[in-house]
VMD Tcl script that draws the C-alpha trace (Angstrom):
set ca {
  {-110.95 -25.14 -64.87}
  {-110.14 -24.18 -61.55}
  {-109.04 -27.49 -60.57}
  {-106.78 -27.41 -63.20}
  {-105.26 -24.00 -62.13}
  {-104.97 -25.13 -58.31}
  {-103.04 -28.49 -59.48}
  {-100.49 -26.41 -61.64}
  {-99.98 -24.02 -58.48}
  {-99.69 -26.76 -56.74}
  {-97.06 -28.62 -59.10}
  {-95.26 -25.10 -58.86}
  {-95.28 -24.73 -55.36}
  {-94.13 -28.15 -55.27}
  {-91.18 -27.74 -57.47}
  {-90.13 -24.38 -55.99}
  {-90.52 -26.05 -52.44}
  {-88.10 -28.94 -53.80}
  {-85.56 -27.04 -55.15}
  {-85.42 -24.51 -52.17}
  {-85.13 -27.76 -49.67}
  {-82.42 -28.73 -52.05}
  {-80.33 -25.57 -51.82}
  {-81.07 -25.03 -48.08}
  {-79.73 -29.10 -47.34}
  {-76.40 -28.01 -49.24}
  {-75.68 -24.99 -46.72}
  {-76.91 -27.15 -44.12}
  {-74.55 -30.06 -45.42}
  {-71.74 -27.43 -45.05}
  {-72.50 -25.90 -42.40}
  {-71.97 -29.62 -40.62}
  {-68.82 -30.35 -42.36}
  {-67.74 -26.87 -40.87}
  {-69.09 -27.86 -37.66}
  {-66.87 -30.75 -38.09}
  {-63.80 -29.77 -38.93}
  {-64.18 -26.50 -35.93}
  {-64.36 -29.71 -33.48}
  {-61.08 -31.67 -35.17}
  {-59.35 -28.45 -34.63}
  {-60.06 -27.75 -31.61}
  {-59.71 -31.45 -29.88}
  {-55.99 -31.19 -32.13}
  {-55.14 -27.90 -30.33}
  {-56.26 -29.24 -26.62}
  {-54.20 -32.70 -27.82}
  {-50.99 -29.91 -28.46}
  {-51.71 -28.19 -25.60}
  {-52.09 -31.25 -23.31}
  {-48.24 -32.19 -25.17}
  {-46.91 -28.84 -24.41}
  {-47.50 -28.94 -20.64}
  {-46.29 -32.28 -20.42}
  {-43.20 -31.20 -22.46}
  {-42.82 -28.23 -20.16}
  {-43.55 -30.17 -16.89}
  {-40.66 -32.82 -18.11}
  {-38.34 -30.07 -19.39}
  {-38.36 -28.47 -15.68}
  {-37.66 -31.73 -13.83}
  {-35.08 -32.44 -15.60}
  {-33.78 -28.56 -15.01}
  {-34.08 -29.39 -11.36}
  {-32.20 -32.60 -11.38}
  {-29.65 -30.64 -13.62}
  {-29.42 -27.92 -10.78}
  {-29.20 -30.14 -7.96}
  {-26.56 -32.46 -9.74}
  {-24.93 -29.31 -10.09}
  {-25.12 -28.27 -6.76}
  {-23.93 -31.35 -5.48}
  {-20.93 -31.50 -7.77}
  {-19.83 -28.02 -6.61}
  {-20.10 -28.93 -2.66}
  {-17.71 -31.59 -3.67}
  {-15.12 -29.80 -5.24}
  {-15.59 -27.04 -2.47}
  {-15.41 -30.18 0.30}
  {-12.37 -31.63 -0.90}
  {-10.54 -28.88 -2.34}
  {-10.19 -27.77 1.38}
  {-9.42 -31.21 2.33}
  {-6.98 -32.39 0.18}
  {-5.36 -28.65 0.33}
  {-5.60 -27.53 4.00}
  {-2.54 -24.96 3.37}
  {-3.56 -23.71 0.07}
  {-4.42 -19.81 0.56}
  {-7.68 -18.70 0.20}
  {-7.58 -16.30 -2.61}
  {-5.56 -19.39 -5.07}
  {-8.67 -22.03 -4.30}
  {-11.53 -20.89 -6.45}
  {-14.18 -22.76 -4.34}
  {-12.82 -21.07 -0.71}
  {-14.82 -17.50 -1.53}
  {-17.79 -19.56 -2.79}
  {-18.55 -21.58 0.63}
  {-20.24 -19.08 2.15}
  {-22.28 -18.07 -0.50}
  {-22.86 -21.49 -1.49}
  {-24.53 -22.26 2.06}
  {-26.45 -19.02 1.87}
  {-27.82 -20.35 -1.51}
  {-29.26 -23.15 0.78}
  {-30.68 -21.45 3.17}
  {-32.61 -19.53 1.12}
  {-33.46 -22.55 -1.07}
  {-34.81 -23.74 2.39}
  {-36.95 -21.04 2.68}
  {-38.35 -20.97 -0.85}
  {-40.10 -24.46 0.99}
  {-42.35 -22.15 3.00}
  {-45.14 -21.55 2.32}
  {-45.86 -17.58 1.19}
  {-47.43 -14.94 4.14}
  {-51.03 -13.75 3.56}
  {-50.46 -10.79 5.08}
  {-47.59 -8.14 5.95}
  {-46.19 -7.73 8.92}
  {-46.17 -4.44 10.26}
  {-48.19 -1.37 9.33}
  {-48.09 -0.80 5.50}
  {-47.99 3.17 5.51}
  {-51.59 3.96 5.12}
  {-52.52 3.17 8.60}
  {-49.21 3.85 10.43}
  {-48.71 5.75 13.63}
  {-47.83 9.11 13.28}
  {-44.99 8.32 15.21}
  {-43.59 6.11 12.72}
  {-44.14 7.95 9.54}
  {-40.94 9.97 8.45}
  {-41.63 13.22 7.32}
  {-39.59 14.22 4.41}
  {-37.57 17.63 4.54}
  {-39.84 20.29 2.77}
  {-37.74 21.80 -0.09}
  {-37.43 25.64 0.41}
}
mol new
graphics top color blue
foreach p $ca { graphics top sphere $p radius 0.5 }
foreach p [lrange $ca 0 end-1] q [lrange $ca 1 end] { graphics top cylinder $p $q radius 0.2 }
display resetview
């Protein structure tokens, strides 16, 4: 008789151990489709990502062409319009005024090149001479 009771505990152990493997492979089961999809997604937003850079990196070179096209154009119309107009007054040629400030846009487009300081020259304030510091009128 108590073989017979240790075989039905065992047929019920067996059955409850089935169906809980069951239930436990169906989370598992999602758990990889989750897994899954969370990688799609995630290679689709680096793939977006990868298009927006390129998309911004594109969109700015072809800014900069626009701007140097532009610049160009405009020191030829400022070139010739003092060529071809040697006795025109300065205030009546629109370009005449813009010379100089179109050459002062160059030079400092020329020093955009350089490469940034590491460090600033002079004394900052917190270590200045008290020679140099400027003492402020005290209100009375």
């Amino acid at each position: 008789m108590t073989w017979v009771y240790a075989l039905l505990i065992f047929a019920a152990g067996a059955i409850v151990g089935a169906f809980g493997a069951r239930l436990g492979n169906q989370s598992l089961k999602q758990q990889k489709e989750l897994k899954k999809e969370l990688d799609k997604s995630k290679y689709e937003l680096e793939q977006f990502r990868q298009e927006l850079v390129d998309h911004f990196a594109s969109s700015s070179e072809l800014l900069d062409n626009i701007a140097k096209d532009y610049s160009k154009l405009y020191e030829h119309m400022a070139k010739t319009s003092s060529e071809l107009m040697p006795n025109l007054p300065e205030q009546d040629n629109p370009f005449s005024h813009r010379i100089s400030s179109l050459e002062a846009v160059h030079t400092a487009a020329s020093s955009i090149q350089d490469q940034p300081r590491d460090y600033a020259s002079g004394a900052t304030g917190l270590l200045k001479d008290e020679a140099e510091r400027v003492e402020e009128p005290k209100a009375s």
